[in-house]
N, C-alpha and C positions, 0 to 999 in steps of 0.2 A: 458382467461383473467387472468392479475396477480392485486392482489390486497395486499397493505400495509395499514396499519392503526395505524394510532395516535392519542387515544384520537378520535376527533369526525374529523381530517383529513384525507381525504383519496387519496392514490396515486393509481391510474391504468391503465394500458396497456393493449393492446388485439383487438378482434376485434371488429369494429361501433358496430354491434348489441349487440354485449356484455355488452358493456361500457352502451350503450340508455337502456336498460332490466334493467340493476344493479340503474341507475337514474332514472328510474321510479320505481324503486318498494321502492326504499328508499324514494322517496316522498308521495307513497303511505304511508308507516309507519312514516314520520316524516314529513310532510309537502313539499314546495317550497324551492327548495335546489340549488345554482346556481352552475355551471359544466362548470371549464374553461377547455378549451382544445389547446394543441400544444404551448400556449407561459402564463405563472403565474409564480405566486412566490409561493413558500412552504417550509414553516419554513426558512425563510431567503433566499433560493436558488431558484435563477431563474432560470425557466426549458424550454426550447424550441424544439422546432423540425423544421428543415428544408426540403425544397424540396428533400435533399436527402435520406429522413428519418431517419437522425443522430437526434439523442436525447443528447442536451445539458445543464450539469450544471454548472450553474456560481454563481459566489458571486462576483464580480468585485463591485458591487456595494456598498455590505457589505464592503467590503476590503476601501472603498473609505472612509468611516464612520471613520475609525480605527486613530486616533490621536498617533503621536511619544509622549513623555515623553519629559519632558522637566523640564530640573531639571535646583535646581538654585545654579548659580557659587559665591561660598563664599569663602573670604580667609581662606587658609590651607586646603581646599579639595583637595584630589587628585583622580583618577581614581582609586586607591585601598582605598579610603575610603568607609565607608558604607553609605549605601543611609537613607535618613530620613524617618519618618513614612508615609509622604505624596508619597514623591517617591516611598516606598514599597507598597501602592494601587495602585499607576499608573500602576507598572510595573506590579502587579497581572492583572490587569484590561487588559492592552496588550497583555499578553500571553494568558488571557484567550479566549479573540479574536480572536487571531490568531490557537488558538488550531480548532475554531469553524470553521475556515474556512476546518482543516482539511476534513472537511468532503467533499471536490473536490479536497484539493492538497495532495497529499503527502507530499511536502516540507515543508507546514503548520506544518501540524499534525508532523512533526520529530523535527521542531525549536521550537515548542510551550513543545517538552519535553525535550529538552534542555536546555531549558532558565528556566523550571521550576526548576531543577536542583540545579539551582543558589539559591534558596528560603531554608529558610527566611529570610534572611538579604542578598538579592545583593547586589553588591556594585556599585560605579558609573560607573567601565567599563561595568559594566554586562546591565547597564541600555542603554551606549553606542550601544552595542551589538545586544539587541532588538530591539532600533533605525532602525539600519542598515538592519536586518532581514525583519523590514514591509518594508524598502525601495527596498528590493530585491522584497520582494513580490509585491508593488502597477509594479514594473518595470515588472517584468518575471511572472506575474502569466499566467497561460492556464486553460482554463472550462476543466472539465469533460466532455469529448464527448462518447457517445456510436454510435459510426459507425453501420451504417447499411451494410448489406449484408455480415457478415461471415457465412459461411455453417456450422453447427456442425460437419457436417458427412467427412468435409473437412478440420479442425480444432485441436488447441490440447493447453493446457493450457501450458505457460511457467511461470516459478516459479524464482526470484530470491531476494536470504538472503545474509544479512551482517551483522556483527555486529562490535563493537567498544569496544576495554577491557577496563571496570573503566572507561570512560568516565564521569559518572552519577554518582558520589560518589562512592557508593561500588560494584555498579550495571551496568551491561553493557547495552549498547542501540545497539536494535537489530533493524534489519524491513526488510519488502519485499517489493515486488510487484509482482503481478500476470497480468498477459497477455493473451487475448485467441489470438491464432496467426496462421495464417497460417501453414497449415500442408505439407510442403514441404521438400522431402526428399533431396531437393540440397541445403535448409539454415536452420539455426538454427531459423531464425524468418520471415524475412518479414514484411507482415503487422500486425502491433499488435492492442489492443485496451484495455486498463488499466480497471480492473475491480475489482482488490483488493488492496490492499496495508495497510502497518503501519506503522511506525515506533514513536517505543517508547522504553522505558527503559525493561528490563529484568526481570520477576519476581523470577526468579533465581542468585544468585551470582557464578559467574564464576571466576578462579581462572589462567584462561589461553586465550591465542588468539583462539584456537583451540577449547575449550571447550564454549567460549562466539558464537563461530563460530556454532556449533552444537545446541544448545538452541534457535537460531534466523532461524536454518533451520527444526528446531520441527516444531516450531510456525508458522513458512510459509508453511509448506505439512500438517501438521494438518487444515490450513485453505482451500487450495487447496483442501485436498483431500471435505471437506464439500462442495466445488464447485463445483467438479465433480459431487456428489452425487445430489446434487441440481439440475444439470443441466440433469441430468438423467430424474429427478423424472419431470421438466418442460415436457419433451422430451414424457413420461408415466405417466400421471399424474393418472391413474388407478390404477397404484400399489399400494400395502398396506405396510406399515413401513416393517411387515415382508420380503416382495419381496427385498425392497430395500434395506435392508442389507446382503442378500444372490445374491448379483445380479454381475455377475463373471466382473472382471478387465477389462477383456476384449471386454464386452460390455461400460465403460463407456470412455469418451473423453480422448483421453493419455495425459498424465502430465509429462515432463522434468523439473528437477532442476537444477540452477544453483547456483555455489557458486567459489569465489578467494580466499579459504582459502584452499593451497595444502594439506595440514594436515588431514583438513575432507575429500578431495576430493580421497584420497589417504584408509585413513580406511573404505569408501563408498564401494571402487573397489576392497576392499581386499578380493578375494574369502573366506577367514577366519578371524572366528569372532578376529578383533584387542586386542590387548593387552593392553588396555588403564590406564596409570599411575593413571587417574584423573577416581577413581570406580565407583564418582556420573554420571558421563556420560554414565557409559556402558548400560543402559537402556535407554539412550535415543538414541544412538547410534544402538542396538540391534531395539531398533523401526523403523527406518531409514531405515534398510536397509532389515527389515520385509518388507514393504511397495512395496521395491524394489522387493522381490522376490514374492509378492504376485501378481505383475505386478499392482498396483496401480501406481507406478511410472516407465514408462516407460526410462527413461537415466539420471543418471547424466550427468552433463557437469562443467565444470572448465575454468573461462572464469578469463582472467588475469583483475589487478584491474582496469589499466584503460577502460574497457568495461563494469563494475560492476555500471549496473544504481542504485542497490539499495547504493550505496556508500553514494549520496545525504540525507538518511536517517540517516546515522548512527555518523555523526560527522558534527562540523562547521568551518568554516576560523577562526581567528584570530579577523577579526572583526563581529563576528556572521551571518555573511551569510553562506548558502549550498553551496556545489560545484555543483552545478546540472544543468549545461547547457548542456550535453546528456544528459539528462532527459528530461528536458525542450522542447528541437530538439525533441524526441523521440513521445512526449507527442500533440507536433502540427503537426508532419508530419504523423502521424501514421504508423512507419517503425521504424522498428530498425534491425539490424546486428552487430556482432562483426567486429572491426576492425584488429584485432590480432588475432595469432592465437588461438583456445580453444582444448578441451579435450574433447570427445564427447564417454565416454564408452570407455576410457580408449585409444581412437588415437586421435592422434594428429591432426588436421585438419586446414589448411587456406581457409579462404575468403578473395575474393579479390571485398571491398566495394566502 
């Protein structure tokens, strides 16, 4: 049994007897305690399970709640003016919704830091902009699904980072997502099933495309690798912290990253440590490719930009929408592949999807 806890909420999986043992004995210490099972809502997000024992989260509901802004048209305003005090709540009040939903989309959580961006004085495009954002979202949103039936032993987490230079003021907006996918030596993917992701702004400033590039691919193999580990420790849950931090690469699930930035992709695969202009990177750089030779991260890969799902994360259109319809595909059908060719450990490789 896995159990989370909020406060006096409680979420848990596992098996019948598990779950009946753990509600009775909290009824014994707290009384009459009701225990929904397979279809509720929790903290906003409704969770279900189907016949096929896919476990789904959604907020569709919540999203339905969410009101556009609605500002008012005076003469001499124009789209570069600034918005009024009323419209500066609204438009907190929006993003901060939309950040909330992050918590099942991806595309949420990366527009809702976008748009913050624009704070504190947006102006009337920027209000345009969020507009258009919930309208992508009421249109293309997809639940969080966890598909049943991946094998771990058959398995392997896919990693992929992007980031965006200066998009965010002075600060780059990075993000991933993570995938556990199919472990198959003839594709890069297959069947995926999304189980991380972020996108937000960079708590670093980056002074280059290359160097904003490496900082967004920290962030995503620092989370991965806690994944791995995690999913170990589900795997053995008798180990003790000590075991788990001595516990060789090669026992835990393989982890590939991917990234469109030829520059990182290029000092990754450089038998020798790079010669990096930009000094504040060489330690994160030098960590990177630590990872690699400790076998925590079993391949880079270099997937051109238009394959690059995490792209959806890191920038928006013109009128505030994501580009993220692969993603969106990716996200309902539970498959993905590159279309173009990639870089897989330094060859060249096509699929033909």
């Amino acid at each position: 049994m896995v159990i989370s806890l909020h406060v006096d909420d409680t979420l848990a999986t596992g098996e019948l007897w598990a779950l009946t043992e753990l509600h009775q004995d909290l009824e014994k210490r707290f009384g009459a305690m009701k225990a929904e099972k397979n279809s509720f809502r929790h903290f906003g997000v409704d969770i279900s399970r189907n016949s096929n024992k896919d476990v789904q989260m959604c907020q569709k509901n919540y999203i339905a709640n969410l009101k556009p802004i609605s500002r008012k048209k005076e003469k001499g305003r124009t789209v570069e003016s600034d918005a009024n005090a009323s419209e500066i709540t609204d438009y907190r009040s929006l993003v901060s919704g939309i950040a909330w939903v992050g918590i099942t989309s991806p595309g949420a959580q990366a527009v809702a830091s976008l748009m913050q961006s624009y704070l504190p004085v947006p102006k009337l495009k920027h209000l345009d902009m969020v507009n258009c954002a919930l309208q992508q979202l009421v249109d293309s949103y997809v639940p969080l699904v966890f598909r049943y039936g991946f094998d771990l032993k058959s398995s392997k987490l896919l990693l992929m980072t992007d980031s965006s230079l200066g998009n965010n003021q002075k600060y780059s907006q990075g993000g991933y997502l993570l995938f556990i996918s199919e472990d198959d030596p003839n594709l890069i993917a297959g069947h995926v099933n999304l189980i991380g992701f972020r996108g937000a702004k960079s708590k670093r400033v980056a002074n280059s495309t290359s160097a904003a590039e490496t900082l967004a691919m920290n962030q995503g193999v620092e989370f991965a690798v806690h994944v791995q580990t995690w999913i170990s420790e589900l795997s053995n849950p008798t180990l003790t912290a000590r075991d788990m931090t001595n516990m060789p690469p090669s026992s835990l699930i393989p982890l590939e990253a991917c990234t469109d930035c030829n520059d990182l992709y290029e000092n990754l695969m450089n038998p020798a440590q790079p010669n990096l202009t930009n000094l504040s990177m060489t330690l994160h750089m030098t960590a990177l490719r630590s990872d690699r030779q400790s076998g925590r991260i079993r391949a880079w890969v270099w997937l051109d930009t238009n394959d690059m799902l995490a792209n959806a994360l890191t920038k928006h259109n013109v009128d505030g929408t994501l580009p993220q319809e692969d993603l969106i595909t990716c996200l309902e059908q539970g498959r993905w592949n590159p279309r173009l060719p990639y870089k897989y450990e330094g060859q060249l490789t096509s699929e033909a999807v």
